[in-house]
C-alpha atoms as an extended CHARMM CRD file, in Angstrom:
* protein
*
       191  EXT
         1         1  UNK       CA             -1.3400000000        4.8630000000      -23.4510000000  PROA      1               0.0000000000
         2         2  UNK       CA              1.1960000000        3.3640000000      -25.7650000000  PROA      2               0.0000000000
         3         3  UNK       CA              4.3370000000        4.8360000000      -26.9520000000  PROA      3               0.0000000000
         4         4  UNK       CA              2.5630000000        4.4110000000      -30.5220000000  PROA      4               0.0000000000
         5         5  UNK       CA             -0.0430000000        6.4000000000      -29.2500000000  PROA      5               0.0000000000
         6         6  UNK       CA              2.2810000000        9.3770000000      -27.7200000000  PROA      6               0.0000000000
         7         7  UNK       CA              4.2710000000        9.3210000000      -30.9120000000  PROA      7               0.0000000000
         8         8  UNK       CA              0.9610000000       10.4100000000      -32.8470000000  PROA      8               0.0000000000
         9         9  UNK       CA             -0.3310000000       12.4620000000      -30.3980000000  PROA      9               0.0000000000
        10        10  UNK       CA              2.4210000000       14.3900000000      -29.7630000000  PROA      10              0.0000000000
        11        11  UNK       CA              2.6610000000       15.0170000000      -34.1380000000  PROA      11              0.0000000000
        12        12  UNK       CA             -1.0180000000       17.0390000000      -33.1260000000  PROA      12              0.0000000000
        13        13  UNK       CA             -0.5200000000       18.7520000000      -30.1170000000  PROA      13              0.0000000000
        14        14  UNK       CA              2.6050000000       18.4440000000      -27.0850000000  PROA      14              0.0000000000
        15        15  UNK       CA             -0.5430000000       20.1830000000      -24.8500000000  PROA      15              0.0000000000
        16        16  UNK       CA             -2.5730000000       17.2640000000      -25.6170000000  PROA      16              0.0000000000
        17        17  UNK       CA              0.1650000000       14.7570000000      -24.9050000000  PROA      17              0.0000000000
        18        18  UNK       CA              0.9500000000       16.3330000000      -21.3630000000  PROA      18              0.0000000000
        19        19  UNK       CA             -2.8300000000       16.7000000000      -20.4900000000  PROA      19              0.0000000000
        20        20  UNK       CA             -3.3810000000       12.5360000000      -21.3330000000  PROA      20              0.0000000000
        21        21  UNK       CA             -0.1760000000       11.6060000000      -19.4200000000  PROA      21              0.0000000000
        22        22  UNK       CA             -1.2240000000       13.3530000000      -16.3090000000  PROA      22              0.0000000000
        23        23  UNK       CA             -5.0720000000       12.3630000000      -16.6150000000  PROA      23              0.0000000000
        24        24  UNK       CA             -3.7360000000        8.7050000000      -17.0400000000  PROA      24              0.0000000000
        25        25  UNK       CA             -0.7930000000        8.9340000000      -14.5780000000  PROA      25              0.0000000000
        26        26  UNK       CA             -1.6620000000       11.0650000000      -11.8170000000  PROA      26              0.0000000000
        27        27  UNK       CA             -2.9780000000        8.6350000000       -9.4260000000  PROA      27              0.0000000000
        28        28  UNK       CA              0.2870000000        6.7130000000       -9.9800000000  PROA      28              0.0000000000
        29        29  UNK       CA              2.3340000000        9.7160000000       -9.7680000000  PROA      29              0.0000000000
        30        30  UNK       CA              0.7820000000       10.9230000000       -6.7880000000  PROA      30              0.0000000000
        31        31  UNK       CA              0.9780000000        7.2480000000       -4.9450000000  PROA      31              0.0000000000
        32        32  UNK       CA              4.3480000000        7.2780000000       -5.4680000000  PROA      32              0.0000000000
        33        33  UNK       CA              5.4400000000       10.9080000000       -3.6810000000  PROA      33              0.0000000000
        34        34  UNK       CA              2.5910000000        9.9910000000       -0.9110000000  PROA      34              0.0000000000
        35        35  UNK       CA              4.1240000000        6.9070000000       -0.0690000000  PROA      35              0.0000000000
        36        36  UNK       CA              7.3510000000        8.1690000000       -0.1470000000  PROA      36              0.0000000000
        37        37  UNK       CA              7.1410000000       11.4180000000        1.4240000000  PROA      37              0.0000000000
        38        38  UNK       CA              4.2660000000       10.3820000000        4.2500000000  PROA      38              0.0000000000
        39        39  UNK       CA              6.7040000000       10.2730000000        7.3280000000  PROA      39              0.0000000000
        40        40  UNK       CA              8.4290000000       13.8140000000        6.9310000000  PROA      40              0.0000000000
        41        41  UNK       CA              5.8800000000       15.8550000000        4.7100000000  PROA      41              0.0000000000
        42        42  UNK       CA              2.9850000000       17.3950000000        4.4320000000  PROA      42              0.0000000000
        43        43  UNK       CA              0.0150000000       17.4330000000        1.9170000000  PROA      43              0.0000000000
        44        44  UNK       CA              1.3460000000       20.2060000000        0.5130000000  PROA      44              0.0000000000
        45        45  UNK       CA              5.0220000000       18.9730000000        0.2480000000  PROA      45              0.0000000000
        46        46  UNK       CA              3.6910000000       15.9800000000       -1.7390000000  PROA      46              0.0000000000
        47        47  UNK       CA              1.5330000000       18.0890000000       -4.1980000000  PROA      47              0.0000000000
        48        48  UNK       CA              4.4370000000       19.5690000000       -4.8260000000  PROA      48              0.0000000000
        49        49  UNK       CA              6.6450000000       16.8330000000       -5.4850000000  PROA      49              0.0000000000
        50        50  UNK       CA              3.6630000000       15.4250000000       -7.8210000000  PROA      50              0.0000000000
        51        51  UNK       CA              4.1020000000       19.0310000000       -9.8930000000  PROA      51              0.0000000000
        52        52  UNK       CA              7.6550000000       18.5040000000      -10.1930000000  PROA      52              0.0000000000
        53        53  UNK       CA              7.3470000000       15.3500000000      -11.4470000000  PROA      53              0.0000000000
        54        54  UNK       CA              4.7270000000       16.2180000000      -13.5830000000  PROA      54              0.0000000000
        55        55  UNK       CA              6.9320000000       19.1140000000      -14.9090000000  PROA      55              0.0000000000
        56        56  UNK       CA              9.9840000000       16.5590000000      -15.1020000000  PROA      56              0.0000000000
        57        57  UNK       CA              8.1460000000       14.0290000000      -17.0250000000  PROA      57              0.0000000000
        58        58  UNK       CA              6.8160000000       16.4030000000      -18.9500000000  PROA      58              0.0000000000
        59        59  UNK       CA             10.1280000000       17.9340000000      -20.3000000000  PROA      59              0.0000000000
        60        60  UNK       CA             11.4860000000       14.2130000000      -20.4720000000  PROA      60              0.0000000000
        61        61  UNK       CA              8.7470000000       13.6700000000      -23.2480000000  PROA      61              0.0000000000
        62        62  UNK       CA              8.9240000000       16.8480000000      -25.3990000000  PROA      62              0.0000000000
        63        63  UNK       CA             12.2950000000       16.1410000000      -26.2350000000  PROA      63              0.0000000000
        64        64  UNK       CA             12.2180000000       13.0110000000      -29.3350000000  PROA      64              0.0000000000
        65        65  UNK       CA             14.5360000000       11.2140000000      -28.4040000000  PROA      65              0.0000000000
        66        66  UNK       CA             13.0770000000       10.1820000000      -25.4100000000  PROA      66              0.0000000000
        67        67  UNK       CA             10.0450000000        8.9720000000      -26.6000000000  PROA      67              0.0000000000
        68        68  UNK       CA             11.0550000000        5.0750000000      -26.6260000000  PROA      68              0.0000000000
        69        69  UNK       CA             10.5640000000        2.5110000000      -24.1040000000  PROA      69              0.0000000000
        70        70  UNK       CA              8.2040000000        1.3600000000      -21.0260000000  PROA      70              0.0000000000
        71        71  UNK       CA              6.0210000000        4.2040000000      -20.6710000000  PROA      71              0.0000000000
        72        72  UNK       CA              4.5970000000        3.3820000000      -17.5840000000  PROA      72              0.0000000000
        73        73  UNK       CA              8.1480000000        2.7760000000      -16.0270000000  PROA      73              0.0000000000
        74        74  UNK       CA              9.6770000000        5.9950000000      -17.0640000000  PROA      74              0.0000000000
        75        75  UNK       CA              7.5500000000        7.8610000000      -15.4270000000  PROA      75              0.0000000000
        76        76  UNK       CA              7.5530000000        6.2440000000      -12.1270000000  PROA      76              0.0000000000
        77        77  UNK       CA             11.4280000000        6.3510000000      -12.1830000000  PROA      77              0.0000000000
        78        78  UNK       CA             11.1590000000       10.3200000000      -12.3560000000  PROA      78              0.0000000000
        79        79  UNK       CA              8.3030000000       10.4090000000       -9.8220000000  PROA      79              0.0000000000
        80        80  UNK       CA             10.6050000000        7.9370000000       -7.7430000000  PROA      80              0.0000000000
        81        81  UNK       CA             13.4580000000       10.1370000000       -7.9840000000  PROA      81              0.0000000000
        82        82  UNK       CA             11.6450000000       13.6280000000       -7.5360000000  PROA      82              0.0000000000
        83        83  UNK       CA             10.0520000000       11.7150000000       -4.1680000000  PROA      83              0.0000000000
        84        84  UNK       CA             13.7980000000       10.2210000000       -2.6460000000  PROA      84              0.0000000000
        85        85  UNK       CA             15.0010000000       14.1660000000       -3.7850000000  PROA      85              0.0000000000
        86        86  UNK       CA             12.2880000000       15.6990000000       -2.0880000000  PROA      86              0.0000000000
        87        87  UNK       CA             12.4010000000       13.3820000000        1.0030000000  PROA      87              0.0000000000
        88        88  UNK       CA             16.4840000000       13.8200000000        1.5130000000  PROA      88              0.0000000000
        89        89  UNK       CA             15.4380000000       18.0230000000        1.5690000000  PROA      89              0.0000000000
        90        90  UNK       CA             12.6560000000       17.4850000000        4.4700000000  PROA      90              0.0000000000
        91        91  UNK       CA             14.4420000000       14.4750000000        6.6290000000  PROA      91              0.0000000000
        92        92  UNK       CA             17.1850000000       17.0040000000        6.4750000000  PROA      92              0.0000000000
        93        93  UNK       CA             15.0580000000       19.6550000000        7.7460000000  PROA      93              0.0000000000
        94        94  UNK       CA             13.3800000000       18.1670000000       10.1200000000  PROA      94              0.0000000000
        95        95  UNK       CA             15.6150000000       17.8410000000       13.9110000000  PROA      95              0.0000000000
        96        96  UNK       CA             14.6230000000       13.5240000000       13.4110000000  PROA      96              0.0000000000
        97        97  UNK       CA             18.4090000000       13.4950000000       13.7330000000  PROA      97              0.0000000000
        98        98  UNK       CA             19.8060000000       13.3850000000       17.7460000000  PROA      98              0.0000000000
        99        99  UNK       CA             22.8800000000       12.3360000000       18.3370000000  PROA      99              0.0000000000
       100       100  UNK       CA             23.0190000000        9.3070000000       21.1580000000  PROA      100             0.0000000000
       101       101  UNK       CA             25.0900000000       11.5680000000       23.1920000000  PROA      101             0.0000000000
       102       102  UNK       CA             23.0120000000       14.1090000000       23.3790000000  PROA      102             0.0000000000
       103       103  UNK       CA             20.8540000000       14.5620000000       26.7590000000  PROA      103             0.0000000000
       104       104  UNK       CA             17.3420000000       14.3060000000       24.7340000000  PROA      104             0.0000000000
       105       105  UNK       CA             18.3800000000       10.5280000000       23.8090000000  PROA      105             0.0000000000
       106       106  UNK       CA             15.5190000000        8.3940000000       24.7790000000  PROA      106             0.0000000000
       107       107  UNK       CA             17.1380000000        5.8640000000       27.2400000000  PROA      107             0.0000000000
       108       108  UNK       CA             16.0140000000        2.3390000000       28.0710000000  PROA      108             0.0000000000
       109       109  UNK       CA             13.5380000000        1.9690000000       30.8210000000  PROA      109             0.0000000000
       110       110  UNK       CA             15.3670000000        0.7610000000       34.0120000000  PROA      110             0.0000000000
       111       111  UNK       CA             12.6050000000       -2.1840000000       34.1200000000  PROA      111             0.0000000000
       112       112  UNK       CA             13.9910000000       -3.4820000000       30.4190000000  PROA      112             0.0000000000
       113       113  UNK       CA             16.5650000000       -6.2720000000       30.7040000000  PROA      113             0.0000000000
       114       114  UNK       CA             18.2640000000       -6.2930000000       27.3290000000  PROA      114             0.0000000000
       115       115  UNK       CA             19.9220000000       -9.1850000000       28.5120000000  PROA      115             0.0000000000
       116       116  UNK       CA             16.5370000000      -11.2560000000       28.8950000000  PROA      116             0.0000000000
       117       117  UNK       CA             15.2200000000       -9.8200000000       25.7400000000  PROA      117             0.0000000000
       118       118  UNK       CA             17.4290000000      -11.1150000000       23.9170000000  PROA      118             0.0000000000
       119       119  UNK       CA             17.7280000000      -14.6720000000       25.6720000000  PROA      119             0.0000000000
       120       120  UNK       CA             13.7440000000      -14.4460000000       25.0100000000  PROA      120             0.0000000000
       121       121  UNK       CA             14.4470000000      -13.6070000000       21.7310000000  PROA      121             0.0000000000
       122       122  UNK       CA             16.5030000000      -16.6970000000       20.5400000000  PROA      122             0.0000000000
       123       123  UNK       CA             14.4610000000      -19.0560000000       22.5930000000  PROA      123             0.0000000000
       124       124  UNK       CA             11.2020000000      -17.5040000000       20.6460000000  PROA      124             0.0000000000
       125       125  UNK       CA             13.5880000000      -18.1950000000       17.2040000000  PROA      125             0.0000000000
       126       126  UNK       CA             14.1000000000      -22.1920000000       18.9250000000  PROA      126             0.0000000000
       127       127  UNK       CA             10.5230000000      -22.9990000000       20.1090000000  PROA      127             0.0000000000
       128       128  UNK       CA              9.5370000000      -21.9290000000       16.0260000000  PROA      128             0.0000000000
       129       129  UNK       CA             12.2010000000      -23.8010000000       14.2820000000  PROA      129             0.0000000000
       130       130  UNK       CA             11.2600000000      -26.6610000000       16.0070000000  PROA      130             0.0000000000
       131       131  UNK       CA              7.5760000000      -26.5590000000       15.4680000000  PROA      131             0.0000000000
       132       132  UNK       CA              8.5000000000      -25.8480000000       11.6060000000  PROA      132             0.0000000000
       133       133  UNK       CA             10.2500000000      -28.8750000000       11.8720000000  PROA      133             0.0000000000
       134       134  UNK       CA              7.0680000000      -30.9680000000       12.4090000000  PROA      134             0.0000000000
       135       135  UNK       CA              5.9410000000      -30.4200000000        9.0270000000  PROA      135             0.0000000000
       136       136  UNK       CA              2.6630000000      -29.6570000000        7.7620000000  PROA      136             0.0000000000
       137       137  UNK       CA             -0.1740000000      -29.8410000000        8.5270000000  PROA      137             0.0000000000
       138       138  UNK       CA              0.8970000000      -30.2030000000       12.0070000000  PROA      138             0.0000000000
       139       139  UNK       CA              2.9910000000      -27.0520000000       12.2200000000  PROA      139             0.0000000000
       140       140  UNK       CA              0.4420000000      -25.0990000000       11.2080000000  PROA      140             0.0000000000
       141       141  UNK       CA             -2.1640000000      -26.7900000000       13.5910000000  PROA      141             0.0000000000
       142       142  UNK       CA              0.3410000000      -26.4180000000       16.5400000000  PROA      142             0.0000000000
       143       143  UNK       CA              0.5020000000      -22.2900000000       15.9990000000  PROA      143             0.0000000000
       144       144  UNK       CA             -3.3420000000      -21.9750000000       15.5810000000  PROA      144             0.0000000000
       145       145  UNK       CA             -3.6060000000      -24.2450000000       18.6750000000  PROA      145             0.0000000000
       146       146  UNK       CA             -1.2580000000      -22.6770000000       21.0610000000  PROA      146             0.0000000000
       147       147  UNK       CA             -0.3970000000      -18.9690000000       19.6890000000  PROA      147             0.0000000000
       148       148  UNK       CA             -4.2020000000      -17.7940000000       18.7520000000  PROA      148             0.0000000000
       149       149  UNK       CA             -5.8090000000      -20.3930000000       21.1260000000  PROA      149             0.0000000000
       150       150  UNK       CA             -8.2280000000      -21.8820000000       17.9190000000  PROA      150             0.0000000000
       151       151  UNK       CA            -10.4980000000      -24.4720000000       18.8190000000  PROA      151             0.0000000000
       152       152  UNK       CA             -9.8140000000      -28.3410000000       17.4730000000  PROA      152             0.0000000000
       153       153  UNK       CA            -12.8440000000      -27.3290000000       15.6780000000  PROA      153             0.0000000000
       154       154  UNK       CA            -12.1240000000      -23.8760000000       14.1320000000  PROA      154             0.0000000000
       155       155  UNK       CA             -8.7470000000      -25.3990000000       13.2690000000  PROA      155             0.0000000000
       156       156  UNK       CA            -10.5830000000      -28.3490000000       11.4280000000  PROA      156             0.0000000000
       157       157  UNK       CA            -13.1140000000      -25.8960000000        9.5690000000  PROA      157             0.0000000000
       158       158  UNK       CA            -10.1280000000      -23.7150000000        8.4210000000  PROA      158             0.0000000000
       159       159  UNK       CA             -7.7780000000      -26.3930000000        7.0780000000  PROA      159             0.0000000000
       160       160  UNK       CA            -10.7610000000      -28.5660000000        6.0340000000  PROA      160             0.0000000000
       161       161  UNK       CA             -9.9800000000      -31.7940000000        8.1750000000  PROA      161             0.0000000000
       162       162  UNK       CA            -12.6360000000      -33.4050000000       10.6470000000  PROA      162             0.0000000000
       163       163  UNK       CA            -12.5890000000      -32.0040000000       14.3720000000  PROA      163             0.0000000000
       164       164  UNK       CA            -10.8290000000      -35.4720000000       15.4460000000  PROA      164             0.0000000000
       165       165  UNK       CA             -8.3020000000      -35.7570000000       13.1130000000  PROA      165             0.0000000000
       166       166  UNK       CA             -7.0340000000      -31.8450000000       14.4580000000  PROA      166             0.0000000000
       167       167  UNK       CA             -7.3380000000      -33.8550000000       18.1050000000  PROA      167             0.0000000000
       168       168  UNK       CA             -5.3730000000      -36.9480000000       17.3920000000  PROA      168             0.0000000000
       169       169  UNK       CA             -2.5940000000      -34.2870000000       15.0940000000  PROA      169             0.0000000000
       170       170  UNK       CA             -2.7260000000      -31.5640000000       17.8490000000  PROA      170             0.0000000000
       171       171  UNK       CA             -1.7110000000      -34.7510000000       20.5370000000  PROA      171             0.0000000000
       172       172  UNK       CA              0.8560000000      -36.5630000000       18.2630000000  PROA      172             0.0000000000
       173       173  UNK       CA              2.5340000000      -32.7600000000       17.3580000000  PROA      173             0.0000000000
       174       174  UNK       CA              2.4020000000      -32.2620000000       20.8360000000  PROA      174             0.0000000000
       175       175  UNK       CA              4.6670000000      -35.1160000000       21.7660000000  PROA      175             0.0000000000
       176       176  UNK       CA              6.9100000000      -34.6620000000       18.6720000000  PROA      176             0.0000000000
       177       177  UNK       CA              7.6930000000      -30.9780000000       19.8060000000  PROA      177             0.0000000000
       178       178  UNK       CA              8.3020000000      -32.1090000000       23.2250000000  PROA      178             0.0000000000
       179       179  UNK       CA             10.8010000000      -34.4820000000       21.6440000000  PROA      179             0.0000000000
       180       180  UNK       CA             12.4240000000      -31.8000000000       19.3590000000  PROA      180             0.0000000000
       181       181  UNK       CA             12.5890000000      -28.8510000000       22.1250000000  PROA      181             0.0000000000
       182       182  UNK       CA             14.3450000000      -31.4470000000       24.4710000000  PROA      182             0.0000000000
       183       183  UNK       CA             16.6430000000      -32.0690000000       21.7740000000  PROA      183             0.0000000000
       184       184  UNK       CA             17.6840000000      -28.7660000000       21.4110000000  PROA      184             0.0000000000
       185       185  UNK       CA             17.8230000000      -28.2610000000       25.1800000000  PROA      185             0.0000000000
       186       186  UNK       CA             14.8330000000      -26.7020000000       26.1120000000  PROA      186             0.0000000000
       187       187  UNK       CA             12.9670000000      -28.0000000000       29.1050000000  PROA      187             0.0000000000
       188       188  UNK       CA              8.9050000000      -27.2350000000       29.8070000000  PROA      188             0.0000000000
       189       189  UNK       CA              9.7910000000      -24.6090000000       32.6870000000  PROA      189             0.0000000000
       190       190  UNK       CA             11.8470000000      -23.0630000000       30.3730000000  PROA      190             0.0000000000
       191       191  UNK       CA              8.8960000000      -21.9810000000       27.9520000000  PROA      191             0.0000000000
């Protein structure tokens, strides 16, 4: 629907206007307030916020004024609006909220180091700099290699090189990551 085409339909009928907008828009609509109201509200709650916006856009329309510009994108702006209203009113219902004083704080489990996490972390952030470093192909040969243990051969068939060219890349990357890791301080018994 165009805004030509709401302009003349809404000279016949404002009935007939409404009933096209929310036979055209309702899957939007309703996208919209699922997506946004899926982690604190029920089916219900987002038919609800799809009447309201229906009602909402509806009222925006009637009035003349307000019958210029992006259909489409009006429309989801008032749905978007209606869902972030709708969503602040249930988050603030719901007890999601705990303060980290409070004696129903989930702790971390004794056996969790954050210390080693996070030394894990950065050396995870290291070990993929360098291999992004090596430059394609052989990057991208080196993480289908080593993280989701593909075959010279499934790697070949995927990036469409021969089985021995992956071999001969997969031992030359090798050696250059070596090179690069031990640059930036990382020994073997350190992966």
């Amino acid at each position: 629907m165009t805004d030509s085409d709401l302009k003349a339909l809404m000279q016949k009928s404002a009935e007939a206007v409404h009933r096209r907008i929310f036979d055209e828009y309702s899957g939007y609509v309703y996208t919209i307030c699922a997506n946004k109201l899926k982690s604190c509200g029920t089916r219900e709650d987002i038919e609800e916020c799809l009447s309201d916006s229906f009602a909402d856009i509806f009222t925006y329309f009637d009035n003349e004024s307000n019958r210029n510009g992006d259909l489409k994108g009006i429309i989801g702006t008032i749905a978007k609006r209606n869902a972030i209203d709708y969503f602040r009113r249930l988050s603030g219902k719901s007890d999601r909220m705990v303060s980290i004083d409070d004696e129903d704080f989930p702790k971390i489990p004794s056996d969790i180091r954050v210390d080693d996490e996070t030394e894990k972390a950065a050396l995870r952030e290291i070990i993929m700099d360098c291999i992004d470093r090596l430059g394609e192909p052989d990057s991208s040969i080196i993480v289908f290699y080593f993280f989701y243990g593909r075959t010279s051969r499934e790697i070949a068939k995927h990036l469409h090189m021969s089985d021995w060219t992956v071999q001969k890349r997969i031992s030359r990357a090798k050696k250059k990551l070596e090179k690069l890791l031990c640059e930036a301080g990382i020994k073997g018994e350190d992966i």
